[in-house]
C-alpha positions in Angstrom: 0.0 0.0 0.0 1.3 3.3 -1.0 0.4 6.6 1.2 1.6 9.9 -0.4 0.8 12.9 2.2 0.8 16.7 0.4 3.6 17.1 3.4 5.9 16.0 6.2 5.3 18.9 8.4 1.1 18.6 9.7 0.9 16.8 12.6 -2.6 16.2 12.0 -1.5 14.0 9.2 1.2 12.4 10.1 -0.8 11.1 13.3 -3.5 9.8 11.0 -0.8 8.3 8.6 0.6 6.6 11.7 -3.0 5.2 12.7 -3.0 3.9 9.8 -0.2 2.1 9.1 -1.1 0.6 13.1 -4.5 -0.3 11.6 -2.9 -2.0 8.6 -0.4 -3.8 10.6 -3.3 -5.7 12.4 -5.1 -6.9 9.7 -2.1 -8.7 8.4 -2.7 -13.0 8.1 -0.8 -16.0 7.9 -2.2 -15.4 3.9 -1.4 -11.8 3.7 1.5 -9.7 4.5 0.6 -5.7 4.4 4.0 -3.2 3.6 3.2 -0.1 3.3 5.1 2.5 2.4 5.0 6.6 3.4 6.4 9.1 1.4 5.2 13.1 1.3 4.8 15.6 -1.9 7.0 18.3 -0.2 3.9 20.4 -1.6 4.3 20.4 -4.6 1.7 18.5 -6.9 4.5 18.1 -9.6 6.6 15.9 -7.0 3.1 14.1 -5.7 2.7 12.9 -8.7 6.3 11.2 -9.5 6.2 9.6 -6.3 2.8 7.9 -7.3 4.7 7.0 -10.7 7.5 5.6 -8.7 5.5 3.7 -5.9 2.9 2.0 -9.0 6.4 1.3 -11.0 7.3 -0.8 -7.7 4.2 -3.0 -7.6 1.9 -1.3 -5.1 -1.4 -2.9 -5.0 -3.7 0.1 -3.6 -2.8 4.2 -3.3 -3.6 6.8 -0.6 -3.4 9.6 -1.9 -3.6 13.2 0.2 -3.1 15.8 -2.6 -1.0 18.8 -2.3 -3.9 20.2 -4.8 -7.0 19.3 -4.8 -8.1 20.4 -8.2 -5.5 18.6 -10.2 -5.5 14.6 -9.1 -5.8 14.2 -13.1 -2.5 12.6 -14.2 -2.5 10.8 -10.5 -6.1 8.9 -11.9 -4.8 8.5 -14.9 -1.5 6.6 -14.5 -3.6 4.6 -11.3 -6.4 3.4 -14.1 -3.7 2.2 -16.5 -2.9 -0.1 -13.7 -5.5 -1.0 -12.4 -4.6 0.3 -8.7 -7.7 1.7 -6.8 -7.2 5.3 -5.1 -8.3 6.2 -1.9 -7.7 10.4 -1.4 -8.2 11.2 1.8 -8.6 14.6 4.1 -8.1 16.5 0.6 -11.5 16.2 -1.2 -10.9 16.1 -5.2 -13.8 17.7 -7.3 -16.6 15.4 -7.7 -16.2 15.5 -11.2 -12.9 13.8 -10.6 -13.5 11.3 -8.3 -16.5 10.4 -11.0 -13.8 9.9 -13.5 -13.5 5.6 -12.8 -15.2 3.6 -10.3 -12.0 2.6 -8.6 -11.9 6.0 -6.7 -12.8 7.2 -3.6 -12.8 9.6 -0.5 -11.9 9.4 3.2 -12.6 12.8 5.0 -14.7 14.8 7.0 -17.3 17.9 5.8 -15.6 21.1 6.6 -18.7 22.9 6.6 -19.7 20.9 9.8 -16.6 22.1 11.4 -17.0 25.4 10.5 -20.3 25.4 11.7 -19.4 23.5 14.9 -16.6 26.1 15.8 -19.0 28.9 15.1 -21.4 27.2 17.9 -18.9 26.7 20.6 -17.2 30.0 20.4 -20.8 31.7 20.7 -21.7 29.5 23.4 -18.6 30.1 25.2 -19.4 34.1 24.5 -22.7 33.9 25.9 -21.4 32.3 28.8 -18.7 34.8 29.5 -19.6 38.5 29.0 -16.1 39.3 29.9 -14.9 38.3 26.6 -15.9 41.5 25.4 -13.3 43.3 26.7 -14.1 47.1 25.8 -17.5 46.6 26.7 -18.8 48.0 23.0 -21.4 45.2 22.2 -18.8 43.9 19.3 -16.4 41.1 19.3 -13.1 42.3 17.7 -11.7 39.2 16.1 -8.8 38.3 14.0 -9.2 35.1 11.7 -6.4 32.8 10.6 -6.9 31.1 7.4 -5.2 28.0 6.5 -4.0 28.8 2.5 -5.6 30.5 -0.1 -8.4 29.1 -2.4 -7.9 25.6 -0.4 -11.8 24.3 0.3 -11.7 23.2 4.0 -10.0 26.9 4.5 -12.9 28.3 2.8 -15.3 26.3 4.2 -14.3 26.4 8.1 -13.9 30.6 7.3 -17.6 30.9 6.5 -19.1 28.3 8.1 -17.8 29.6 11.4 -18.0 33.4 11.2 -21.9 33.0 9.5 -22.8 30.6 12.3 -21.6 33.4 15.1 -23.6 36.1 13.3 -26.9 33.9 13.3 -26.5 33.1 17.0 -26.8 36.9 17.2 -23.0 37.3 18.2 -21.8 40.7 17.0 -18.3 41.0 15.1 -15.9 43.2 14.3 -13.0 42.1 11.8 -9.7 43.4 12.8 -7.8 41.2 10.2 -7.9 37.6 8.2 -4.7 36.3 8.1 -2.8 33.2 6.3 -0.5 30.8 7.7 -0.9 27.8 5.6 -2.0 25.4 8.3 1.3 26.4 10.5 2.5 26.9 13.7 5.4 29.4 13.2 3.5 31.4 10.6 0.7 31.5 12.7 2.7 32.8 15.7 4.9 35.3 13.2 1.8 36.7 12.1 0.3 36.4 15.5 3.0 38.5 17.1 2.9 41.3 14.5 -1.3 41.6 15.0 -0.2 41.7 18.8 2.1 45.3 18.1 -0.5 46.3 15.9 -4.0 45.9 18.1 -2.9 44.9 21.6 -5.5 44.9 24.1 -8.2 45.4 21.0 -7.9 41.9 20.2 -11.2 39.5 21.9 -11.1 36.4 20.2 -9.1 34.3 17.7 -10.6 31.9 15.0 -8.4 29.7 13.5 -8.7 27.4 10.6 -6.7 24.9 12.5 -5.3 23.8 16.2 -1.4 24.0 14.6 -2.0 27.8 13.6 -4.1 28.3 17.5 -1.2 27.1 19.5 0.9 29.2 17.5 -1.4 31.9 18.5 -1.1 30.7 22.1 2.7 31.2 21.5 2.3 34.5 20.3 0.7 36.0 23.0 3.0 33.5 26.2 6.1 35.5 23.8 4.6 38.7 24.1 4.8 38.8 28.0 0.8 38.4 28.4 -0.6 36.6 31.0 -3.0 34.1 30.9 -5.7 35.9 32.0 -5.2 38.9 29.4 -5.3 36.5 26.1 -8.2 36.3 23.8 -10.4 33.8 23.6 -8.8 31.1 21.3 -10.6 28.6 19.4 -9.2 25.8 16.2 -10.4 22.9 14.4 -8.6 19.2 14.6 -8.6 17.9 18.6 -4.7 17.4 18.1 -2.8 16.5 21.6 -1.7 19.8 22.2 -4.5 21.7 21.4 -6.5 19.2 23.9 -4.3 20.4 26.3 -4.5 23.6 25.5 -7.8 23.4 26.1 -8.0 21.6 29.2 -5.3 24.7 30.9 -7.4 27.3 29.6 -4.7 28.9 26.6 -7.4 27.7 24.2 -10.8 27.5 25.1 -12.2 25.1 22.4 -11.6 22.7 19.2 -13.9 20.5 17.1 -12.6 17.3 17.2 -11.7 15.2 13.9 -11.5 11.9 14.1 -8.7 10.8 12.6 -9.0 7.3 14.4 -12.0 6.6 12.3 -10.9 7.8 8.9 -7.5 5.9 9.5 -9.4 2.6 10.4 -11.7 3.2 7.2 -8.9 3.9 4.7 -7.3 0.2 6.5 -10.8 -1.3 5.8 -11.7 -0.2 2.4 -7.8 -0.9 0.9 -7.3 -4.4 2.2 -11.5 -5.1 1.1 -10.6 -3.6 -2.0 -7.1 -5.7 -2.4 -8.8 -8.7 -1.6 -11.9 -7.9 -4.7 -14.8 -7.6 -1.5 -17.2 -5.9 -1.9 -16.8 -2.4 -0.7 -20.5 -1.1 0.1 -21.0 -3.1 3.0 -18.4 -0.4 4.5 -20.9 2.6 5.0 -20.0 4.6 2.1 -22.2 7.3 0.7 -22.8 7.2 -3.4 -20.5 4.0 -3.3 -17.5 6.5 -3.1 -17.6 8.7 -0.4 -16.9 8.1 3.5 -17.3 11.2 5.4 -16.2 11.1 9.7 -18.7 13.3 12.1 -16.7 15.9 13.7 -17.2 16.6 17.4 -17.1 19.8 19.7 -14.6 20.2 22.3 -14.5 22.4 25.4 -12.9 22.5 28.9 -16.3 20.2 29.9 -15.6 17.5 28.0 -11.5 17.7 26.8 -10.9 15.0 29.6 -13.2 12.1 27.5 -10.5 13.4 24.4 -7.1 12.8 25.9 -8.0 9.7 26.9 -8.1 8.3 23.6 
């Protein structure tokens, strides 16, 4: 089996590459021996697609495939249906229209409009609940957004979702600035810091895309000599480790889980069923191609039930 992440550097990845490779270890037989093999696109679609050339050259019986861009998986589907070698993308949702292009591909992921929405409902709930948050005591939340990269759909998504959601539970905003830090940590807390000189105390709340770009947000403001007490509200998207822990001290006050455990132990499920020639819609998939995880809110009430997974 062949995995071929868009990077090396997203934890969020590399801990559901390393489920998965777990998951595939224990469904190994006396019959069937599973190697499995992890390489990463350095993010660049060009170099994605060699190292699919190079892993179908060496025999591999089923992809995974997390594109560096979602829009072009063209030559990746082609070269696969020469073969004959199924594709599973996952976490990077190709256009439909793609996917629809042979029947051996599918989609592992989660709907980032749930997220979006779900962030959106814990961060008004958590307003709500704690007038305080509104520093100045104007009525408005001043908020700065950080975006994950430009034009990429779960960064879209997760942006509208969350900020429409706030507005219809009658939360009222104030944009100080949208930022983008391509998923990161360090960019996140680079362009953290410079907000931080620039609006100071002005700053209520934090949306981000992601946990990575949060904690570097968190970061930001532990480097700028704040304490605890004087940060924003911060909220991200993922349940990583860190950000659960975040969470459960207070730096963040919320993430939406997503489950990588699930989508790890599906991608197992469907590759060895489809290796094997099973039948793959006994597996729960919607329009025989599609398996989408529920994402799930997380707050300092229930973070405990999450870091004990």
């Amino acid at each position: 089996i062949g995995v071929v992440t868009y990077t090396q550097d997203d934890p969020f990845i590399n801990a559901m590459t390393d489920q998965l490779k777990e998951n595939l270890k224990k469904m190994e037989t006396d019959h069937m021996k599973i190697i499995t093999t992890v390489k990463n696109g350095d993010d660049n679609q060009q170099d994605q697609n060699e190292i699919v050339e190079e892993m179908i050259d060496a025999g591999c019986d089923v992809l995974c495939v997390n594109l560096v861009d979602r829009t072009a998986p063209s030559r990746i589907i082609r070269m696969a249906k020469q073969e004959d070698i199924p594709v599973l993308f996952f976490n990077r949702e190709p256009v439909r229209e793609d996917l629809m292009q042979w029947e051996k591909l599918y989609y592992i992921g989660c709907n980032a409009e749930q997220s979006g929405i779900m962030q959106g409902e814990i961060v008004a709930d958590y307003i709500k609940n704690h007038p305080e948050v509104d520093k100045n005591q104007d009525g408005k939340i001043q908020y700065i957004l950080l975006e994950g990269e430009a034009g990429h759909q779960d960064a879209i998504s997760r942006t509208d979702y969350s900020v429409k959601t706030l507005l219809e539970q009658g939360i009222n905003l104030e944009k100080l600035s949208y930022q983008f830090a391509d998923w990161n940590r360090g960019q996140a807390e680079n362009r953290m810091s410079r907000l931080i000189e620039q609006y100071g105390d002005e700053i209520e709340l934090v949306i981000s895309n992601n946990d990575e770009m949060a904690l570097g947000a968190v970061e930001a403001y532990k480097n700028a000599g704040y304490m605890q007490s004087d940060y924003p509200v911060i909220f991200g998207i993922d349940g990583l480790d860190d950000a659960l822990e975040a969470v459960r001290l207070g730096t963040m006050q919320g993430t939406v889980y997503n489950d990588r455990e699930t989508q790890a132990r599906k991608i197992a499920l469907i590759a060895v069923a489809l290796f094997r020639g099973n039948d793959v819609s006994v597996l729960g998939l919607e329009d025989e191609r599609y398996y989408m995880a529920q994402y799930r809110k997380v707050d300092v009430n229930n973070v405990d039930e999450f870091l004990q997974k």
